[in-house]
C-alpha positions as CSV (number, residue, x, y, z in Angstrom):
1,X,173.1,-73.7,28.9
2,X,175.0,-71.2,27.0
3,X,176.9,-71.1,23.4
4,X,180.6,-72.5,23.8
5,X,181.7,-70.8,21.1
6,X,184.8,-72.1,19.0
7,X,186.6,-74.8,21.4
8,X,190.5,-72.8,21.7
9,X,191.4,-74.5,24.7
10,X,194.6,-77.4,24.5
11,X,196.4,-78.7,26.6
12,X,199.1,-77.0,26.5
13,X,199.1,-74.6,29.4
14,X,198.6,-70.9,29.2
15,X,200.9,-68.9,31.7
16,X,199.8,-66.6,34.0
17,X,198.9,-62.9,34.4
18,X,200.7,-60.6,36.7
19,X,198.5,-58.0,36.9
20,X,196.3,-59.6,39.6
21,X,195.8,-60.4,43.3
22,X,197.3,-63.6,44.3
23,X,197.1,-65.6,47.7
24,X,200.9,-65.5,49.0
25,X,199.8,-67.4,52.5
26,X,197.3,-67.8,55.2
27,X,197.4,-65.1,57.7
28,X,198.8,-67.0,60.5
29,X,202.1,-68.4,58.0
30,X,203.2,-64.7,58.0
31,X,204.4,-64.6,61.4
32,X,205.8,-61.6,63.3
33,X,209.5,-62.1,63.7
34,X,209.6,-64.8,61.2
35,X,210.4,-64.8,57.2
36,X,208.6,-67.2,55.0
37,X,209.9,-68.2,51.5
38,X,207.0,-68.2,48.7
39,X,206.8,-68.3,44.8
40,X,203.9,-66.6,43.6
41,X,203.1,-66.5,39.3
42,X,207.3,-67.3,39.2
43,X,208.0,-64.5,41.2
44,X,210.1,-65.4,44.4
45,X,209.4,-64.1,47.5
46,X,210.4,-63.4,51.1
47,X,207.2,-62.8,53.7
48,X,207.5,-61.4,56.4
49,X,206.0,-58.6,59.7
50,X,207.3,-55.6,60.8
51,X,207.3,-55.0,64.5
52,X,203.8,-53.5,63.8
53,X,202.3,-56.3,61.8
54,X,202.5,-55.0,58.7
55,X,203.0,-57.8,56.0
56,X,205.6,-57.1,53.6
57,X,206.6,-59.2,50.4
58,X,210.2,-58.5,49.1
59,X,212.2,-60.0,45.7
60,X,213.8,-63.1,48.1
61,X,217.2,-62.2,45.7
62,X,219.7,-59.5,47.8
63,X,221.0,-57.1,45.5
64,X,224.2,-57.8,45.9
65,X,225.1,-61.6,44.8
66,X,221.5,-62.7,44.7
67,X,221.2,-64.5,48.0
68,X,217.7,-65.4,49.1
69,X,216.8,-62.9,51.7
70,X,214.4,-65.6,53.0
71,X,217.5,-67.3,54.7
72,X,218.2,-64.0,56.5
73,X,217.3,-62.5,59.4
74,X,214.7,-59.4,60.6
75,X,216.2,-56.6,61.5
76,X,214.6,-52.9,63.5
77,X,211.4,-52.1,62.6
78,X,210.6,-53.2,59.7
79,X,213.6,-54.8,58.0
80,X,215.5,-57.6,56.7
81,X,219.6,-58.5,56.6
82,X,220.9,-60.9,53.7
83,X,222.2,-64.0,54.9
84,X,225.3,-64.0,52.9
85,X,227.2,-60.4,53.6
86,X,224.8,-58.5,56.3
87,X,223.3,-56.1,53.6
88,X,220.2,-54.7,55.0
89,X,217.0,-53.7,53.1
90,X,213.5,-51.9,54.8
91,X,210.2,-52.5,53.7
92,X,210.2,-50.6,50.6
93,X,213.1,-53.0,49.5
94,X,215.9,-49.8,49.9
95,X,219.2,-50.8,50.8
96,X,220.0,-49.1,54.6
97,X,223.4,-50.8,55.5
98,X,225.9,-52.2,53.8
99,X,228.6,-53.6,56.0
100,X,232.4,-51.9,56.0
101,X,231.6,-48.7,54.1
102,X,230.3,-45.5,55.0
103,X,228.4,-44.9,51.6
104,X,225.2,-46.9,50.5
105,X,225.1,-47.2,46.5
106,X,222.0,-45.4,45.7
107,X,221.0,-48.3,43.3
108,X,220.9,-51.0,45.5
109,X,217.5,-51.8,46.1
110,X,215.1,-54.9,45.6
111,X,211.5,-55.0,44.9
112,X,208.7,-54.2,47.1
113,X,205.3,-56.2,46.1
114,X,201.7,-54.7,46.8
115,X,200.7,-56.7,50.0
116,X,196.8,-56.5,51.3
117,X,195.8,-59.2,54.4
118,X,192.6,-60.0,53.9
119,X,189.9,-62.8,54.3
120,X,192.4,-64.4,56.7
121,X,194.7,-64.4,53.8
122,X,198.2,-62.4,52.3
123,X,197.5,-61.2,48.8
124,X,200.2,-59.9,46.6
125,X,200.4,-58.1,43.6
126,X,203.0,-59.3,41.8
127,X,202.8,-56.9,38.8
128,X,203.0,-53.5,38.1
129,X,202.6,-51.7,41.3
130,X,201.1,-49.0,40.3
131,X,198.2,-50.8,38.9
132,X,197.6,-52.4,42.5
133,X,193.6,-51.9,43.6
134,X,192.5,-53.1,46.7
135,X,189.2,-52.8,45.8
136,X,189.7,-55.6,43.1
137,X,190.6,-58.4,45.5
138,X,188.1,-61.2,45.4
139,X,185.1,-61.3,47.5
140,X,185.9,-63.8,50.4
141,X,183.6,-61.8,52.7
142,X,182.6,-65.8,53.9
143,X,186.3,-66.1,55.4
144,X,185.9,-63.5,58.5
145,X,182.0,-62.9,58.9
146,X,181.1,-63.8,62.2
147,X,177.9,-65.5,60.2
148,X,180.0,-68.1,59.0
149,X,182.3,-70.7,60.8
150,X,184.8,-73.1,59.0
151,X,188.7,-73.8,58.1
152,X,190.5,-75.2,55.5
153,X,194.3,-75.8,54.2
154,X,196.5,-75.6,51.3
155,X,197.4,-77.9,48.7
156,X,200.7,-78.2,47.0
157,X,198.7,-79.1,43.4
158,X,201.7,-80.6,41.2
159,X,199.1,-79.5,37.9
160,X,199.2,-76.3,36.3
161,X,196.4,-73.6,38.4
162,X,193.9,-74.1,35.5
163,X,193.6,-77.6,35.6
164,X,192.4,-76.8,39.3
165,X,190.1,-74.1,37.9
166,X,188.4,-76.5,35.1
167,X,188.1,-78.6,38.4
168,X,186.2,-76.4,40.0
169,X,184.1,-74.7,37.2
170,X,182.7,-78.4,36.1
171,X,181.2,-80.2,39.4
172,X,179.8,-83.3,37.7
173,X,183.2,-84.8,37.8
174,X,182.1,-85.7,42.0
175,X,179.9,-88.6,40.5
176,X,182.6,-90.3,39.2
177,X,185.9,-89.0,41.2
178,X,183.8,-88.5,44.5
179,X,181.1,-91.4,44.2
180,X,181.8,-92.7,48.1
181,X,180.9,-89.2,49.8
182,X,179.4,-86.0,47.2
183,X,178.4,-87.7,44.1
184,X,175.7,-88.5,42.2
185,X,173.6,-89.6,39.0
186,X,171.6,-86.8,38.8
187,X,174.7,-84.1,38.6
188,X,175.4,-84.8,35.3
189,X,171.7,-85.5,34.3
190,X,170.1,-82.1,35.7
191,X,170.5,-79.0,34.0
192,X,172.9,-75.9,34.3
193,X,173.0,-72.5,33.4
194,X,176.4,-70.4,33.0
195,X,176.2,-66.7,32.7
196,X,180.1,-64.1,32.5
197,X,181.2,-60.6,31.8
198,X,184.9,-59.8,31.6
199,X,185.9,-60.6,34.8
200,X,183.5,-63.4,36.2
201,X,182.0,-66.2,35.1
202,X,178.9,-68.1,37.2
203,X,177.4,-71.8,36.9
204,X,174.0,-72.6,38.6
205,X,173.0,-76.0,39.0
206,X,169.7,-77.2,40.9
207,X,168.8,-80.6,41.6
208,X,165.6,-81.1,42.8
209,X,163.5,-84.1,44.8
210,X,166.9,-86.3,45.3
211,X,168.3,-88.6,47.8
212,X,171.1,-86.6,49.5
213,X,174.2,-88.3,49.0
214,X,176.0,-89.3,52.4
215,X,178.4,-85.8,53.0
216,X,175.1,-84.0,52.6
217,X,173.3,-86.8,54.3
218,X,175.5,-86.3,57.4
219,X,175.0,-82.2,57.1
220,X,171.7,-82.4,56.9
221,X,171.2,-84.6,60.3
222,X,173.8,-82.0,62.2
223,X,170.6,-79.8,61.6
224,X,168.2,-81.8,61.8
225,X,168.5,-85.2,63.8
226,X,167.8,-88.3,61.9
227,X,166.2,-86.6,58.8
228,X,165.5,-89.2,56.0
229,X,163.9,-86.9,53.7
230,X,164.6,-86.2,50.1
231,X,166.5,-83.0,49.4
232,X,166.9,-80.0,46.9
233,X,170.2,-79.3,46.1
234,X,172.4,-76.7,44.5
235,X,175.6,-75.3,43.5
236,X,176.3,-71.9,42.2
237,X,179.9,-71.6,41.4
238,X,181.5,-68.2,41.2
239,X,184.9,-68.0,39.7
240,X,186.4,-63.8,40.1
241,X,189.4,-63.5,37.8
242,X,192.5,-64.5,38.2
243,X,191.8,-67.9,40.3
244,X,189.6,-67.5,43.0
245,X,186.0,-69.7,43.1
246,X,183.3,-69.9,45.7
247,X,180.8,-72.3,45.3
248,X,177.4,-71.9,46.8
249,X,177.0,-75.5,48.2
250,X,174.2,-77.1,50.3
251,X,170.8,-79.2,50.1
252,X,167.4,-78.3,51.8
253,X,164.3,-80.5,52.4
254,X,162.5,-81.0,49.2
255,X,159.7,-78.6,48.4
256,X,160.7,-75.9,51.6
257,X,161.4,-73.1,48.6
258,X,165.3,-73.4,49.0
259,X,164.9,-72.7,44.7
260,X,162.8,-69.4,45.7
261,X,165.3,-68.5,48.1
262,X,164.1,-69.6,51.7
263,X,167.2,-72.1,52.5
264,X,165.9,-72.4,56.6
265,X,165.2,-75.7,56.0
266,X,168.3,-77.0,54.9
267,X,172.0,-76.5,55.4
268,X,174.0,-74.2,53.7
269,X,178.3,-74.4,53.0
270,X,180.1,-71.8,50.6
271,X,183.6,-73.8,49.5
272,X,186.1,-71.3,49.3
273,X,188.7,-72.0,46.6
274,X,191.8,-69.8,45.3
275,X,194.5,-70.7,43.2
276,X,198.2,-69.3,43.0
277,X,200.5,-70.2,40.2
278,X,203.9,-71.2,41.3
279,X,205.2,-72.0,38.4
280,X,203.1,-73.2,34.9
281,X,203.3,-76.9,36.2
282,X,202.7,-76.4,40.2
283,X,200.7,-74.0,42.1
284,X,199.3,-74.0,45.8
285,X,195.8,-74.4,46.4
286,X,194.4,-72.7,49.4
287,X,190.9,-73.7,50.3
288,X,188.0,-73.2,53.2
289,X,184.5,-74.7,53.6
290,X,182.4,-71.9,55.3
291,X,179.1,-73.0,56.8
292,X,176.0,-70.9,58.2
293,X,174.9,-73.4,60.6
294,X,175.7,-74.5,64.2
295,X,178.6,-72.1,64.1
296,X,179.6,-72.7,67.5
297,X,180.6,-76.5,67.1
298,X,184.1,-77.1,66.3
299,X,183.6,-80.6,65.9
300,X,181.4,-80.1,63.3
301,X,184.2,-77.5,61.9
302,X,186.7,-80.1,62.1
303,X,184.5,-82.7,60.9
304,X,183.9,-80.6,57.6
305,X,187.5,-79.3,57.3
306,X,188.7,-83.6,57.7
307,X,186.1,-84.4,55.2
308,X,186.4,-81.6,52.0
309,X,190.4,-82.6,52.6
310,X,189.5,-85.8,52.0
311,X,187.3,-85.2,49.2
312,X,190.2,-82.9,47.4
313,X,192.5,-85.6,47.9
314,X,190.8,-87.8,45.2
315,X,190.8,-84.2,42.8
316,X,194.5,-84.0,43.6
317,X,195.6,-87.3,42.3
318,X,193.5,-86.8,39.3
319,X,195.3,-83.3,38.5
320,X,198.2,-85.1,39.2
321,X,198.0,-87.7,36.6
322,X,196.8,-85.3,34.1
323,X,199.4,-82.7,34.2
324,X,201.6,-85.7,33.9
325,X,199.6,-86.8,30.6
326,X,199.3,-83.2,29.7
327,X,203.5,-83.0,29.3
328,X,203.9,-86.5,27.4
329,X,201.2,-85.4,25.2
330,X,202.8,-81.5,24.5
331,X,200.7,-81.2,21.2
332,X,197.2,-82.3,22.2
333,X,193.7,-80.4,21.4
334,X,191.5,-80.5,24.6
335,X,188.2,-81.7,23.1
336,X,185.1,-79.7,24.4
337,X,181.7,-81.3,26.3
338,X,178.6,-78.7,27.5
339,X,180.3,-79.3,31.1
340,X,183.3,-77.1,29.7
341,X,181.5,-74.0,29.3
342,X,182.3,-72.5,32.1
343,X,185.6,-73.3,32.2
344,X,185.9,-72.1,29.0
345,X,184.6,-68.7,29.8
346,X,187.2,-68.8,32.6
347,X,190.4,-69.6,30.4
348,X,189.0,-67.1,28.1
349,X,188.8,-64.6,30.8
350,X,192.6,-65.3,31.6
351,X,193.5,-65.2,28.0
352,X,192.9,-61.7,27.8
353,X,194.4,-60.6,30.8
354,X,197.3,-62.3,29.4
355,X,197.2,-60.4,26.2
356,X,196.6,-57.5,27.0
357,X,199.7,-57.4,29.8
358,X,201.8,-58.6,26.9
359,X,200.5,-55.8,24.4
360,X,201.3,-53.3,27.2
361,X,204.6,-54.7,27.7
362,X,205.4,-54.3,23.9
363,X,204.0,-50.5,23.9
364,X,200.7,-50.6,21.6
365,X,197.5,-49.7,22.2
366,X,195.2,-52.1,23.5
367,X,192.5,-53.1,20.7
368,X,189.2,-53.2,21.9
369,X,189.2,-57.9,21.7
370,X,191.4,-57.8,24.5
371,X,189.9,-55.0,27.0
């Protein structure tokens, strides 16, 4: 367990930061001769490939009467005509035609957004450019290692992102949102430990000597045919600021040492989870379930990818209904539990970034409560 500290989180929702990596789309939505409309922490923008590949993210507002470039066309190597009067814009969002004068007014330009594919996803940065690292994009290493198998899809949550990260950061909510297929008693009876620094926050939970409850049931006998046994089982969620979570998932037979760190006996998933604001009451959801076993069986990748959508069906309903609560009830406290802690550590995390982008914004020095 760890100290909560003073409560601090309500229910009304915080906004976002814009200094940060967000998920834009899955590789394959970006295509090459195509341009896909997204809003990403309120920005709006307009995805697309040059003839190369590249992935480029541009304000989807021309500069001339603010027409979405999105309902435009692709134009040379790399760029992009309005839809409405056939000005045309290259991937650094400069204006390179403008139709029925010789002379291209050296302001007309719209904004270029950091873009990074990675993890079989397009990040952007919709921020200040200059503060664009690539380094900090979240570890998704799980995505593209040819150690790991799996798929997933996105959600359009209609819930604010951090209601979808308290989701996440608290797991004992599967015994009584997920009781047909993950849950259990003994998630809310067993102990946890959460541990953080400024940009990460981690909960370890171990269950040990337990009846594996029938998703794990079913993973388990993939491995191991008709096992009846009773099971450790774990889950070490990760949360890297802004919004993305992997949770280190699985079960092993009881007593093999999967606690000490030999997991050969058991079966192993990493849920891959990360969050983009759209707006502060909608945001879109993109999720995976990576496994380290039988990696050449796309049934069983199918199987997995059918049943976690299934499973984050039931979460979506309930963040539906309680963003829905959240807004006729503008003025309620959230009321804190030891399950919150971690979420806690994560909203905290977010606050800062907040502040500290809004104290940069206003010109002042950063005090040190906020770095």
């Amino acid at each position: 367990m760890t100290d909560l500290g003073p409560a601090g989180a309500t229910a009304k929702n915080m906004a976002y930061p814009l200094d940060a990596w967000y998920v834009a789309a899955w590789d394959h939505e970006v295509g090459r001769r195509e341009i896909l409309a997204r809003t990403i922490a309120g920005t709006p923008l307009a995805l697309y490939r040059t003839e190369d590949g590249r992935p480029v993210a541009l304000a989807d507002a021309c500069w001339h009467r603010l027409a979405p470039l999105s309902m435009g066309t692709l134009v040379g190597a790399d760029g992009i005509q309005c839809p409405y009067h056939g000005l045309q814009f290259n991937s650094a969002g400069r204006c390179t035609h403008m139709p029925a004068q010789q002379t291209i007014n050296p302001s007309a330009m719209v904004a270029s957004y950091p873009v990074v594919e990675r993890h079989r996803f397009v990040w952007v940065w919709p921020g200040d450019p200059m503060l664009a690292d690539p380094s900090t994009i979240p570890d998704m290493f799980q995505m593209d290692s040819p150690d790991w198998a799996g798929d997933g899809r996105t959600i359009d949550v209609q819930a604010n992102y951090q209601l979808v990260l308290d989701n996440l950061m608290d797991l004992t909510h599967e015994e009584f949102v997920h009781s047909s297929s993950i849950g259990q008693d003994e998630l809310s009876e067993s102990d946890f430990v959460v541990t953080h620094d400024d940009r990460t926050v981690t909960v370890t939970r171990w269950m040990h000597d337990i009846d594996a409850p029938p998703f794990w049931l079913k993973n388990m006998r993939d491995k191991f045919p008709g096992y009846e046994g009773k099971v450790d089982r774990w889950q070490i969620i990760e949360f890297q600021a802004p919004s993305t979570i992997r949770i280190d998932v699985g079960v092993a037979k009881a007593g093999t040492g999967a606690p000490e760190g030999d997991r050969s006996q058991g079966v192993n998933g990493f849920v891959m989870n990360t969050i983009s604001p759209v707006d502060e009451r909608t945001a879109l959801y993109f999720w995976a379930f990576m496994r380290n076993y039988r990696l050449d069986s796309q049934l069983i990748t199918t199987q997995l990818r059918e049943g976690v959508h299934g499973v984050f069906g039931e979460d979506e309903a309930m963040l539906t209904a309680q963003q829905k609560a959240i807004e006729a009830n503008p003025g309620h406290e959230f009321y804190n539990l030891n399950i919150d802690a971690g979420g806690m550590w994560v909203r905290r995390i977010i606050q800062r970034m907040i502040e500290a982008e809004r104290i940069v914004a206003a010109g002042t020095a950063i005090p040190e409560a906020v770095r």
